[in-house]
mmJSON file of the N, C-alpha and C atoms, coordinates in Angstrom:
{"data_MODEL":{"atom_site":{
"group_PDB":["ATOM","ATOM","ATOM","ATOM","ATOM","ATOM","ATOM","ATOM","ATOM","ATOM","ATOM","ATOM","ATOM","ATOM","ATOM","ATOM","ATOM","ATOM","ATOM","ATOM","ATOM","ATOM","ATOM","ATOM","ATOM","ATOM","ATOM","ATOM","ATOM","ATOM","ATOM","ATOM","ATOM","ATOM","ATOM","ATOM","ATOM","ATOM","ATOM","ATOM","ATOM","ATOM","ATOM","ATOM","ATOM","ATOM","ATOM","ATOM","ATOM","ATOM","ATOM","ATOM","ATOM","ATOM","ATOM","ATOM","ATOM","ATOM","ATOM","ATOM","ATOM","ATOM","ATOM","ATOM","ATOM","ATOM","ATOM","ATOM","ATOM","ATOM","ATOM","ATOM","ATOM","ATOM","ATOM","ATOM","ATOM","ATOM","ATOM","ATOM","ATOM","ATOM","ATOM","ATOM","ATOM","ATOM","ATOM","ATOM","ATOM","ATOM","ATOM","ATOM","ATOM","ATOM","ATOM","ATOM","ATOM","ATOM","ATOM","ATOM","ATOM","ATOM","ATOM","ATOM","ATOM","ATOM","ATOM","ATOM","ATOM","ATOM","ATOM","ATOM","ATOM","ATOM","ATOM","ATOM","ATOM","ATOM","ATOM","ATOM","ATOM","ATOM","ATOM","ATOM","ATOM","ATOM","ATOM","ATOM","ATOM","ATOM","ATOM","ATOM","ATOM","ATOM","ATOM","ATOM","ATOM","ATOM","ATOM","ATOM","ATOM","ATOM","ATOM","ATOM","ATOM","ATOM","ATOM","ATOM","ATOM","ATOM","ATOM","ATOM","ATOM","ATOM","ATOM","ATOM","ATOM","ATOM","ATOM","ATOM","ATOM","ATOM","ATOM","ATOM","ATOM","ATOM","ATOM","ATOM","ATOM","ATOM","ATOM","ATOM","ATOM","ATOM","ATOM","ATOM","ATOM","ATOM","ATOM","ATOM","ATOM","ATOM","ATOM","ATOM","ATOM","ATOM","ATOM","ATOM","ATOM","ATOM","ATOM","ATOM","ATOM","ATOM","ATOM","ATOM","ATOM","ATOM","ATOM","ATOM","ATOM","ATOM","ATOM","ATOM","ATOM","ATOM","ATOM","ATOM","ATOM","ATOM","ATOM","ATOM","ATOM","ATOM","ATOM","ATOM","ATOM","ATOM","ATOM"],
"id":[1,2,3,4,5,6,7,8,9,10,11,12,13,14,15,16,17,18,19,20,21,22,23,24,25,26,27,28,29,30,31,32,33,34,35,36,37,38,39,40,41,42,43,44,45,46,47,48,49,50,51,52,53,54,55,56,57,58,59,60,61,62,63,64,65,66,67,68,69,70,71,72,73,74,75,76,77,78,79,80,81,82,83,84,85,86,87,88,89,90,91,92,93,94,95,96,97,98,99,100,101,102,103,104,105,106,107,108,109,110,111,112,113,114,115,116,117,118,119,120,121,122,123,124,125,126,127,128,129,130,131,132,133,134,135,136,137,138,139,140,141,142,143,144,145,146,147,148,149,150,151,152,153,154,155,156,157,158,159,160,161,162,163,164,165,166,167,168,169,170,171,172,173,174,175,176,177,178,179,180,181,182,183,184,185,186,187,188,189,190,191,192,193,194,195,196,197,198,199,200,201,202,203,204,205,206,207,208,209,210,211,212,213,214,215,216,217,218,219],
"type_symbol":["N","C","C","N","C","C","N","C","C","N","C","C","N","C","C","N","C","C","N","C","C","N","C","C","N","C","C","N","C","C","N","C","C","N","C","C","N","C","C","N","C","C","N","C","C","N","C","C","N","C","C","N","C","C","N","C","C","N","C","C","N","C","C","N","C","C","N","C","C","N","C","C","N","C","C","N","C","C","N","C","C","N","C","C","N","C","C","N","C","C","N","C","C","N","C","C","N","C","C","N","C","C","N","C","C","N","C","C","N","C","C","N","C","C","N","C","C","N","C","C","N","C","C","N","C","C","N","C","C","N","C","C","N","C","C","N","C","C","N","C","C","N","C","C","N","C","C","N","C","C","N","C","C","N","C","C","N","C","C","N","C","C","N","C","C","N","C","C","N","C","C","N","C","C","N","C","C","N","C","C","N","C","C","N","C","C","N","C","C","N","C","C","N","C","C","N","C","C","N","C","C","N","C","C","N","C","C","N","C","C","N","C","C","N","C","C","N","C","C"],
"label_atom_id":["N","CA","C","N","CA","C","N","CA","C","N","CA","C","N","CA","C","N","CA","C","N","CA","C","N","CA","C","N","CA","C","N","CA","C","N","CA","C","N","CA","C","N","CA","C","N","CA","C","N","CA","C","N","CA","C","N","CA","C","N","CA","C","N","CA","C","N","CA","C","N","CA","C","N","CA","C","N","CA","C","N","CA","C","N","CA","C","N","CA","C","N","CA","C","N","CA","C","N","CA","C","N","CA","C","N","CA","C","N","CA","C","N","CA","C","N","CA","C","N","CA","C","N","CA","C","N","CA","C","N","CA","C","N","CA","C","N","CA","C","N","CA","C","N","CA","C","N","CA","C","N","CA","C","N","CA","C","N","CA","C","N","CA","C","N","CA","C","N","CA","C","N","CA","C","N","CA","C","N","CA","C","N","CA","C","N","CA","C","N","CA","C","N","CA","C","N","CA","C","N","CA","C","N","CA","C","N","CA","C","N","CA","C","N","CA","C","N","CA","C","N","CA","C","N","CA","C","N","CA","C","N","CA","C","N","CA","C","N","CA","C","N","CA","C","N","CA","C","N","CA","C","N","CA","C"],
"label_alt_id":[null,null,null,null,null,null,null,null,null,null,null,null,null,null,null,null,null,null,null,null,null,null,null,null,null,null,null,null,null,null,null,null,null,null,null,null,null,null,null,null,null,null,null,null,null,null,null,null,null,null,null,null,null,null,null,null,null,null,null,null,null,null,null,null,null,null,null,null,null,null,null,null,null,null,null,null,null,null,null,null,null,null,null,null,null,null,null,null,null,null,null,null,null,null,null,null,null,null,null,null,null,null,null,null,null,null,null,null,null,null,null,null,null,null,null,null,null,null,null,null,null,null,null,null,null,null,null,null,null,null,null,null,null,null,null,null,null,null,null,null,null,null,null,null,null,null,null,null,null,null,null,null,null,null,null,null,null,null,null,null,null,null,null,null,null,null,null,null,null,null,null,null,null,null,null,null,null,null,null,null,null,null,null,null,null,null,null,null,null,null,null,null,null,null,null,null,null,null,null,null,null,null,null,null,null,null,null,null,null,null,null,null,null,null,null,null,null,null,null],
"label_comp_id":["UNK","UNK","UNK","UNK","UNK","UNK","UNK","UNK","UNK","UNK","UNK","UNK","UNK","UNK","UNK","UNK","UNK","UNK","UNK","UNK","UNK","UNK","UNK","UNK","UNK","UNK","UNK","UNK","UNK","UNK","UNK","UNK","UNK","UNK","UNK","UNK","UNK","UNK","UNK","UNK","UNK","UNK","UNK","UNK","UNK","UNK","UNK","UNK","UNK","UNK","UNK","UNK","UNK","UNK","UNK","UNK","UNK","UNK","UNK","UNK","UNK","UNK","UNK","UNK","UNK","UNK","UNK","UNK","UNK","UNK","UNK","UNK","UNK","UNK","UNK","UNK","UNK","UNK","UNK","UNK","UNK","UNK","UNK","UNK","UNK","UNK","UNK","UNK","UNK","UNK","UNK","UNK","UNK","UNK","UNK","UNK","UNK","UNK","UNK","UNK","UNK","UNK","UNK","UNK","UNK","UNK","UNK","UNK","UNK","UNK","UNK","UNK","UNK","UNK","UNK","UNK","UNK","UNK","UNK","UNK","UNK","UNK","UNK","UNK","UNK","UNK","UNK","UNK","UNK","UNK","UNK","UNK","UNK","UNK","UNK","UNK","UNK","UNK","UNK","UNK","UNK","UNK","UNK","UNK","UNK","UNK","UNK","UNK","UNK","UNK","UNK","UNK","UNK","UNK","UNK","UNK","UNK","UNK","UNK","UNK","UNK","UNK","UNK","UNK","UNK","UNK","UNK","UNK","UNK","UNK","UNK","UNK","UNK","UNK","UNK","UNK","UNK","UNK","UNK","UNK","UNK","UNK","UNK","UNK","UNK","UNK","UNK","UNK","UNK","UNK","UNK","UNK","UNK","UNK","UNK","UNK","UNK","UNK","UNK","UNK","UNK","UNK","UNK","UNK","UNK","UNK","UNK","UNK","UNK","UNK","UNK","UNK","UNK","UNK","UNK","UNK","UNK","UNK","UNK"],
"label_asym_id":["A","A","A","A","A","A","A","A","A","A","A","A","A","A","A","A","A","A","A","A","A","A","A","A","A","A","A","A","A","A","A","A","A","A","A","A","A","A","A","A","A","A","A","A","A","A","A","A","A","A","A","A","A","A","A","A","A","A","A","A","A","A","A","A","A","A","A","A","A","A","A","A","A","A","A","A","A","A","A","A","A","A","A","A","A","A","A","A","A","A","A","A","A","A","A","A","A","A","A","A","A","A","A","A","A","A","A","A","A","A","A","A","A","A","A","A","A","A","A","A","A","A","A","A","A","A","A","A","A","A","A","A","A","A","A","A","A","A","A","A","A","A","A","A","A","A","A","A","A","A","A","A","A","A","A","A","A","A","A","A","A","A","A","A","A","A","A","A","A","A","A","A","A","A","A","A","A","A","A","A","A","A","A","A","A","A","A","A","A","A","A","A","A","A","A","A","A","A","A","A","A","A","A","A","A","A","A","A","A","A","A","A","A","A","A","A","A","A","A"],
"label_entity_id":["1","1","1","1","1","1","1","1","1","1","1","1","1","1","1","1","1","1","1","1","1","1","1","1","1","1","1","1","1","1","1","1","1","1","1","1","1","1","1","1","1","1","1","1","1","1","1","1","1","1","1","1","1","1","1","1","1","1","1","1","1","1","1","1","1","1","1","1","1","1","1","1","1","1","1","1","1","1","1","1","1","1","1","1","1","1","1","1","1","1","1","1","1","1","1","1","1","1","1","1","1","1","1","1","1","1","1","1","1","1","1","1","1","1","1","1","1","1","1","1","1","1","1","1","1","1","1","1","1","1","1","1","1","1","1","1","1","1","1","1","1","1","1","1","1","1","1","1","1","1","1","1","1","1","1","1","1","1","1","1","1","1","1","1","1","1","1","1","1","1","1","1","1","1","1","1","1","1","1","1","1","1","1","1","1","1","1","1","1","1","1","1","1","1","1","1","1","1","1","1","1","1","1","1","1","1","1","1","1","1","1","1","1","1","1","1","1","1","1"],
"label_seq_id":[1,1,1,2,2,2,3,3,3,4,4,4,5,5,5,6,6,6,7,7,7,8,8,8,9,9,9,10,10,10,11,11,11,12,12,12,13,13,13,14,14,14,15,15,15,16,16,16,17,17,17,18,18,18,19,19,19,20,20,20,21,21,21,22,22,22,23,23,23,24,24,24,25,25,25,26,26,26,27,27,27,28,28,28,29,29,29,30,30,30,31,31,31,32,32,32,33,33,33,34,34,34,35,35,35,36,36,36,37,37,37,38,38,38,39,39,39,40,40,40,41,41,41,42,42,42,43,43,43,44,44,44,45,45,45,46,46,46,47,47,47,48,48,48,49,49,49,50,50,50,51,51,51,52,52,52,53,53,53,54,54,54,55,55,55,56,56,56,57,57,57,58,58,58,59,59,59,60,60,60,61,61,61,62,62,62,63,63,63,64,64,64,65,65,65,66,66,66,67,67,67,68,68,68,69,69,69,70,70,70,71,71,71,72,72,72,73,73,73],
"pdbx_PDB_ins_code":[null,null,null,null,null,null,null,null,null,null,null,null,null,null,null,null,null,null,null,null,null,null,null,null,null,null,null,null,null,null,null,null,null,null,null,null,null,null,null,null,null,null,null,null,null,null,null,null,null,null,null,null,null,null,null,null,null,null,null,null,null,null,null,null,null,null,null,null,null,null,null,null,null,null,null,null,null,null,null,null,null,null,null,null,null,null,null,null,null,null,null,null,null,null,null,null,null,null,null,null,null,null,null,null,null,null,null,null,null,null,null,null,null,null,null,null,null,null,null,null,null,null,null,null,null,null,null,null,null,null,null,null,null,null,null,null,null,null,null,null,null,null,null,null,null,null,null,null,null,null,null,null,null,null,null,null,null,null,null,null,null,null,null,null,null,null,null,null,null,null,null,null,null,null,null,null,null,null,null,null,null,null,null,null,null,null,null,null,null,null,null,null,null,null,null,null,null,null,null,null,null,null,null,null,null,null,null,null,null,null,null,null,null,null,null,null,null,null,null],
"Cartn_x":[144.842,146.253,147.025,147.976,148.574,150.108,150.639,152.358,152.931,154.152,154.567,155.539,155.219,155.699,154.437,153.102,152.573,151.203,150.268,149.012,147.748,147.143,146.268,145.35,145.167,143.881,142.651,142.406,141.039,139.976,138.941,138.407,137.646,137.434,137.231,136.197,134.988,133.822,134.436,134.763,135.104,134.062,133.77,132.786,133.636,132.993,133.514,132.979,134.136,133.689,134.125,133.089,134.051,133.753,134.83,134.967,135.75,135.517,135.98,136.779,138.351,139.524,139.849,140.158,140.712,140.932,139.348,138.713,138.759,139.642,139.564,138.967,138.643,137.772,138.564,138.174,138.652,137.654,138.204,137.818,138.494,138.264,138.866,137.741,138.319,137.727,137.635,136.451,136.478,136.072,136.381,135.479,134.255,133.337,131.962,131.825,132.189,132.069,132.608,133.248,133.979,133.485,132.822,131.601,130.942,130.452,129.278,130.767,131.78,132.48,133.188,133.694,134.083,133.388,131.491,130.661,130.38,130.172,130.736,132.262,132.767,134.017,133.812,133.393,133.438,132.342,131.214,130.432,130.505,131.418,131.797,133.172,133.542,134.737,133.927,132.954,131.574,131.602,131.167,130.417,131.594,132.766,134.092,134.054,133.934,134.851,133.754,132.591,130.993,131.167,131.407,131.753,133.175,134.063,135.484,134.837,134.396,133.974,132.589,132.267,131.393,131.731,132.986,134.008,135.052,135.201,136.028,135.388,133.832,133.407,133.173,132.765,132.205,133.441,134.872,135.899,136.504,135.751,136.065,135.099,133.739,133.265,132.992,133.921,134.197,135.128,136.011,137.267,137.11,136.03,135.756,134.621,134.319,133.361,133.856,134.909,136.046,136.772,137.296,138.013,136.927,136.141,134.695,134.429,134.268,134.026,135.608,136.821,137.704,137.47,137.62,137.77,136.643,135.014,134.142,134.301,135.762,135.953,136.581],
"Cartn_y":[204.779,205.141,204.325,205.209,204.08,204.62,203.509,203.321,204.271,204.563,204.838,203.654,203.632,202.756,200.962,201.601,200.651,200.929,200.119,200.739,200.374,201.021,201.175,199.349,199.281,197.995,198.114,197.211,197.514,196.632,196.961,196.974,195.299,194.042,192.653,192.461,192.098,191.348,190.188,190.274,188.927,188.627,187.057,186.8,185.778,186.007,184.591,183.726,182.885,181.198,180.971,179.915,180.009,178.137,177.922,176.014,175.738,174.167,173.769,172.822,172.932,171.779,171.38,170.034,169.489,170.091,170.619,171.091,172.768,173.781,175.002,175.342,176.593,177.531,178.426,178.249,178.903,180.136,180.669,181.785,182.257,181.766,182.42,183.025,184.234,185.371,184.834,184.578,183.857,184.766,184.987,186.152,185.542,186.194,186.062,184.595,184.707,183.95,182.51,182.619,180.762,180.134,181.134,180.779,179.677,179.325,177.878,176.625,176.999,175.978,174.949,176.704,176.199,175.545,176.403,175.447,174.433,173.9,172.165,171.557,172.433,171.465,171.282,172.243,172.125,170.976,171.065,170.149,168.6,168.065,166.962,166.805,167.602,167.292,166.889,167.236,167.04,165.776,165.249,164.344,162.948,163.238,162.44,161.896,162.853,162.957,162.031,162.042,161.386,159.921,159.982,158.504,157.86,158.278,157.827,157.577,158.043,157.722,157.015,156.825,155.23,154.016,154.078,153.415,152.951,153.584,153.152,152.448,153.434,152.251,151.171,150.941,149.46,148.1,148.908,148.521,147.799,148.644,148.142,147.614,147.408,146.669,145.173,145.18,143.81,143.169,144.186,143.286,142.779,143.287,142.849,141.845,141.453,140.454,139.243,140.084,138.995,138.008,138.903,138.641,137.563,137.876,137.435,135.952,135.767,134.516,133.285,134.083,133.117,132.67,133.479,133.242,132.049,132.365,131.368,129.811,130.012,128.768,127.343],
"Cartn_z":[40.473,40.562,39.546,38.702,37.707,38.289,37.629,38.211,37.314,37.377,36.358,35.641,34.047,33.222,33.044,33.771,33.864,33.221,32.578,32.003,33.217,33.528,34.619,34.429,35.652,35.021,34.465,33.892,33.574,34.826,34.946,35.788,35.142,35.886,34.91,35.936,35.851,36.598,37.712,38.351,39.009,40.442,39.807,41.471,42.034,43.31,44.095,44.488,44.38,43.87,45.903,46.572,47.777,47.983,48.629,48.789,49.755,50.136,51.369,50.669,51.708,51.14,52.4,52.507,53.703,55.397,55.123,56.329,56.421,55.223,55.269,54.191,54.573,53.447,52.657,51.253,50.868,49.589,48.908,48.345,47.111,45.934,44.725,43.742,43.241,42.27,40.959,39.79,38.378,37.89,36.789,35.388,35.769,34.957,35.058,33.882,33.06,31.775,32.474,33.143,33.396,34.593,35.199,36.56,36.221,34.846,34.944,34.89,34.517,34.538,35.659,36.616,37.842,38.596,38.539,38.853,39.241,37.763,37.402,37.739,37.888,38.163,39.76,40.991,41.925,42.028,41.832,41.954,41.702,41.154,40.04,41.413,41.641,43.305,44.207,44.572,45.59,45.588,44.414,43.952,43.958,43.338,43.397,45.318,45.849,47.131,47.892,47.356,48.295,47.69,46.594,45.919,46.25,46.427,47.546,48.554,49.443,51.291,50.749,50.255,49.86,49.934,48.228,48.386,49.32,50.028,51.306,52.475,52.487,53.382,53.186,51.85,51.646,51.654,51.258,51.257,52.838,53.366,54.711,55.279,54.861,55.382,54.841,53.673,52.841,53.684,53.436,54.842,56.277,56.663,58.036,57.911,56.428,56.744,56.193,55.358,55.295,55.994,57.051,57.962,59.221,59.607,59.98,59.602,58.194,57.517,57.731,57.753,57.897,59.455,60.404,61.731,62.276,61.758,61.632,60.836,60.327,58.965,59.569],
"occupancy":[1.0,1.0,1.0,1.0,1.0,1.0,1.0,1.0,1.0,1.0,1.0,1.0,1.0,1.0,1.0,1.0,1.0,1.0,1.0,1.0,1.0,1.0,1.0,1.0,1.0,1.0,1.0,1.0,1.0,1.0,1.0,1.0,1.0,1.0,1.0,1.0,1.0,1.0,1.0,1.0,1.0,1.0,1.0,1.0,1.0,1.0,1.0,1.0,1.0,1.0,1.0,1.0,1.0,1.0,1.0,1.0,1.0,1.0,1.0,1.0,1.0,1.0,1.0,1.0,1.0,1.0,1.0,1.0,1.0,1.0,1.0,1.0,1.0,1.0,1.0,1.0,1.0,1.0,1.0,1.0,1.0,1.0,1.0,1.0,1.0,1.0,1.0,1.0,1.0,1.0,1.0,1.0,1.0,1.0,1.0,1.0,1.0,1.0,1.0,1.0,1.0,1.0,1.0,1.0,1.0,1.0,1.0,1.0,1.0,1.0,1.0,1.0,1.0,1.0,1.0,1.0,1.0,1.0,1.0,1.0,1.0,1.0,1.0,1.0,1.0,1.0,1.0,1.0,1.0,1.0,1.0,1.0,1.0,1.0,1.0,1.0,1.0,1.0,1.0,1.0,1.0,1.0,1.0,1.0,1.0,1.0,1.0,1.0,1.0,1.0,1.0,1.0,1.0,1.0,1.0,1.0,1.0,1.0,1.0,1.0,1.0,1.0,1.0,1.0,1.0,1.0,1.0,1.0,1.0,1.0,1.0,1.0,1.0,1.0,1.0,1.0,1.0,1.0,1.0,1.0,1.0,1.0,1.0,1.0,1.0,1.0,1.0,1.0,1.0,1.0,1.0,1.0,1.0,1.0,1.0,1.0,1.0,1.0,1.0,1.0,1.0,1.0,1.0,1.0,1.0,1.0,1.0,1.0,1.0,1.0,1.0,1.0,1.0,1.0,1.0,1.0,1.0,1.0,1.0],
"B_iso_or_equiv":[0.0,0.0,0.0,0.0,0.0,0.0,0.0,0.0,0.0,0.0,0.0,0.0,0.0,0.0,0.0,0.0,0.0,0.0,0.0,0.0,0.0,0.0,0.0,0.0,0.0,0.0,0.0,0.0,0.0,0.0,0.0,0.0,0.0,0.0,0.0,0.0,0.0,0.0,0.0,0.0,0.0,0.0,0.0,0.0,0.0,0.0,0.0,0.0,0.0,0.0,0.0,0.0,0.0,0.0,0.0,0.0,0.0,0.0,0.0,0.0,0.0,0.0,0.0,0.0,0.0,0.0,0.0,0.0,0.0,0.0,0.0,0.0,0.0,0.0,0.0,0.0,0.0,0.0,0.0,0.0,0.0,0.0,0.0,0.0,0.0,0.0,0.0,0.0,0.0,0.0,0.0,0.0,0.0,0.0,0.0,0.0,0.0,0.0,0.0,0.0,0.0,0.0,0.0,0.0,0.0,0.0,0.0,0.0,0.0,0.0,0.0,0.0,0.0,0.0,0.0,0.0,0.0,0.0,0.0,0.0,0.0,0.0,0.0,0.0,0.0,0.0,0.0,0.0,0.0,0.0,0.0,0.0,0.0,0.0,0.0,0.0,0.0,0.0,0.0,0.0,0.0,0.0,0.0,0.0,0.0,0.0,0.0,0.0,0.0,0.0,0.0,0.0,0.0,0.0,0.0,0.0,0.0,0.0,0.0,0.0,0.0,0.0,0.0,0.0,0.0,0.0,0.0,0.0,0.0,0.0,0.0,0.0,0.0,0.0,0.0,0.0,0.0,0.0,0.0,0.0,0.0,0.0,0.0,0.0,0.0,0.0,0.0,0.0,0.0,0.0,0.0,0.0,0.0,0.0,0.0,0.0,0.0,0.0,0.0,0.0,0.0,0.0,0.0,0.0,0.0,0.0,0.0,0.0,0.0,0.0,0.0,0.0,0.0,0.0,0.0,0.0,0.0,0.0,0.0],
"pdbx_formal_charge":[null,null,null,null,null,null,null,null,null,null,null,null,null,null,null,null,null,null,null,null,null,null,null,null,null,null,null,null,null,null,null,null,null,null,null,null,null,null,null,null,null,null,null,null,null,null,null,null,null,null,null,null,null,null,null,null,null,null,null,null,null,null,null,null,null,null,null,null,null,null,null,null,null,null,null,null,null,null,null,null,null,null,null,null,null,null,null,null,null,null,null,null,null,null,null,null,null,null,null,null,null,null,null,null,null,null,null,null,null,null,null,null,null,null,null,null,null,null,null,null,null,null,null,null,null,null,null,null,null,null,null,null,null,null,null,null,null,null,null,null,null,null,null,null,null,null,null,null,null,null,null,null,null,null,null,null,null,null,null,null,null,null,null,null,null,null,null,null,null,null,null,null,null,null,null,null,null,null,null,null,null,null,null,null,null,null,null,null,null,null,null,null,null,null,null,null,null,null,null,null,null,null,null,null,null,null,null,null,null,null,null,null,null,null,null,null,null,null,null],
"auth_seq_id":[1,1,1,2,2,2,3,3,3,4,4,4,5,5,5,6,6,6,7,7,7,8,8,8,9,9,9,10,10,10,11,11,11,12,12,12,13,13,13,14,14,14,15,15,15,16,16,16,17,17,17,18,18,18,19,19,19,20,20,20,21,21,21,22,22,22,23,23,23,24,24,24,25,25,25,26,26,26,27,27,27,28,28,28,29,29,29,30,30,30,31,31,31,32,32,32,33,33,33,34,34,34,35,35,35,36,36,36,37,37,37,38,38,38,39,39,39,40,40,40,41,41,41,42,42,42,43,43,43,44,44,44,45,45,45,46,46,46,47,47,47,48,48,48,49,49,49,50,50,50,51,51,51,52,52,52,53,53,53,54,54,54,55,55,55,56,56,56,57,57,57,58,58,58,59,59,59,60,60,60,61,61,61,62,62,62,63,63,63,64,64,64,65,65,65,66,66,66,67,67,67,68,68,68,69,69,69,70,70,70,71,71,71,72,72,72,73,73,73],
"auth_comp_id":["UNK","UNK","UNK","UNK","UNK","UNK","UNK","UNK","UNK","UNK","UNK","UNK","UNK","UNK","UNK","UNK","UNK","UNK","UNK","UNK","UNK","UNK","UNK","UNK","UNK","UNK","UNK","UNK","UNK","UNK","UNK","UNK","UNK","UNK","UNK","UNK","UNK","UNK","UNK","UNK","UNK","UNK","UNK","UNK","UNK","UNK","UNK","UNK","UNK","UNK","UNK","UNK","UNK","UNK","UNK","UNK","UNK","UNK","UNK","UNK","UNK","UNK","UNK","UNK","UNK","UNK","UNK","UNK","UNK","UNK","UNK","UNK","UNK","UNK","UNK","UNK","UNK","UNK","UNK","UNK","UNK","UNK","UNK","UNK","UNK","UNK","UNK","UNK","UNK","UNK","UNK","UNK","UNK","UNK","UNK","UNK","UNK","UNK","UNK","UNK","UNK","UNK","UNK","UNK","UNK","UNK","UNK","UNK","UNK","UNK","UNK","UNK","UNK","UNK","UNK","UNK","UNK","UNK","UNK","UNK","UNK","UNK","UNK","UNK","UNK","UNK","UNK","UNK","UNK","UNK","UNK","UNK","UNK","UNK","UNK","UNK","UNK","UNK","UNK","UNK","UNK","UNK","UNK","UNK","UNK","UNK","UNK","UNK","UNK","UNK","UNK","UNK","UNK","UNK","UNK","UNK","UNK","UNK","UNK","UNK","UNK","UNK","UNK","UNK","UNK","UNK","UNK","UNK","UNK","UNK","UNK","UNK","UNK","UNK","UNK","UNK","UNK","UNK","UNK","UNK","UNK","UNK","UNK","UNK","UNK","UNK","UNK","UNK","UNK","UNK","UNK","UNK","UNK","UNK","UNK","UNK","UNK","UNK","UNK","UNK","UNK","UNK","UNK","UNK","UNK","UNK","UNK","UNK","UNK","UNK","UNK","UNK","UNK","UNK","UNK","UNK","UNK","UNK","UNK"],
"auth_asym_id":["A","A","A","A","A","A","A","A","A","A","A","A","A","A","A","A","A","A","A","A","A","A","A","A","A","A","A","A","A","A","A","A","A","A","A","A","A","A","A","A","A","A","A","A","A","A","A","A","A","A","A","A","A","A","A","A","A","A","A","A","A","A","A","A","A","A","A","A","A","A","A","A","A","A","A","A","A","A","A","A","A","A","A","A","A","A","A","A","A","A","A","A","A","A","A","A","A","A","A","A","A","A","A","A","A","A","A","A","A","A","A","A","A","A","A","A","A","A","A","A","A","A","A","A","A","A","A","A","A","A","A","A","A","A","A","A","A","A","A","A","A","A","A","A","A","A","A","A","A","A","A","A","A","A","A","A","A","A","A","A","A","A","A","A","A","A","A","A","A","A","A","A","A","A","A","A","A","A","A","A","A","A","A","A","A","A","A","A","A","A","A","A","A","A","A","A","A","A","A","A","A","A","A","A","A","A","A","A","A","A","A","A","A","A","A","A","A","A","A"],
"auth_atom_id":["N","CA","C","N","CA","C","N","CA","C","N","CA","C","N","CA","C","N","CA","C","N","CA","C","N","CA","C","N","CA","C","N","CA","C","N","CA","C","N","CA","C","N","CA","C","N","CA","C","N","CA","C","N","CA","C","N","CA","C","N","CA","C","N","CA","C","N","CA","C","N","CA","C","N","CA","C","N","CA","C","N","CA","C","N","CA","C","N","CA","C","N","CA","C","N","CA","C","N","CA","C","N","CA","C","N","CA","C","N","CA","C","N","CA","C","N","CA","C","N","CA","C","N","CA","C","N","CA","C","N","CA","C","N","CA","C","N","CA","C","N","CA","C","N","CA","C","N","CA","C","N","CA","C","N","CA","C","N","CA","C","N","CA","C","N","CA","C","N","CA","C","N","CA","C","N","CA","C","N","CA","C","N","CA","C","N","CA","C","N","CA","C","N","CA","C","N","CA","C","N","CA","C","N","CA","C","N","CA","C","N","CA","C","N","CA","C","N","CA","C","N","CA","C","N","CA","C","N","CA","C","N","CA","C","N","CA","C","N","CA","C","N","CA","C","N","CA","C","N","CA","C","N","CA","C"],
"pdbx_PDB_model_num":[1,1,1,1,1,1,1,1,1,1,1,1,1,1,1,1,1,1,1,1,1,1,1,1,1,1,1,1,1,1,1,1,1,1,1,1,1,1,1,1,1,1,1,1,1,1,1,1,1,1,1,1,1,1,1,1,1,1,1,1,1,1,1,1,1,1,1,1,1,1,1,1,1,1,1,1,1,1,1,1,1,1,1,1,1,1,1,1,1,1,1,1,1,1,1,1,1,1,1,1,1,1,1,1,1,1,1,1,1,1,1,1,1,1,1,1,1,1,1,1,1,1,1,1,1,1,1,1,1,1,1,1,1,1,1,1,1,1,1,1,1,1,1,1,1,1,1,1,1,1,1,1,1,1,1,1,1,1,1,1,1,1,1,1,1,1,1,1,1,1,1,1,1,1,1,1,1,1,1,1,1,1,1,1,1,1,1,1,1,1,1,1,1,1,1,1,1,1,1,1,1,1,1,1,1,1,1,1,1,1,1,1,1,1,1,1,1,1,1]
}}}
């Protein structure tokens, strides 16, 4: 169906890309061609987000052995 005053679409490969954000799912459509990118970009978020909650734990478990060593002092 085309509009009038509008040029019809063209029909573009799109797959879906699907990911989890702050506990929801979500779902966005990429050309075919930029798929290895998003890829990598999602994966490299994976990877960020596993290396933060590392970081944090160890962060906190510095402080409590911190805290630990004064109280023993």
């Amino acid at each position: 169906m085309q509009v009038q005053g509008r040029p019809a679409r063209q029909a573009r490969p799109l797959l879906p890309v699907s990911y989890t954000r702050k506990g929801k799912s979500s779902t966005k459509f990429v050309r075919k061609g930029d798929l290895p990118a998003v890829r990598k970009q999602l994966k490299n978020y994976e990877r960020m987000k596993l290396l933060m909650e590392k970081w944090i734990d160890l962060a906190m478990e510095l402080s409590i052995l911190r805290l630990t060593k004064k109280l023993t002092e």
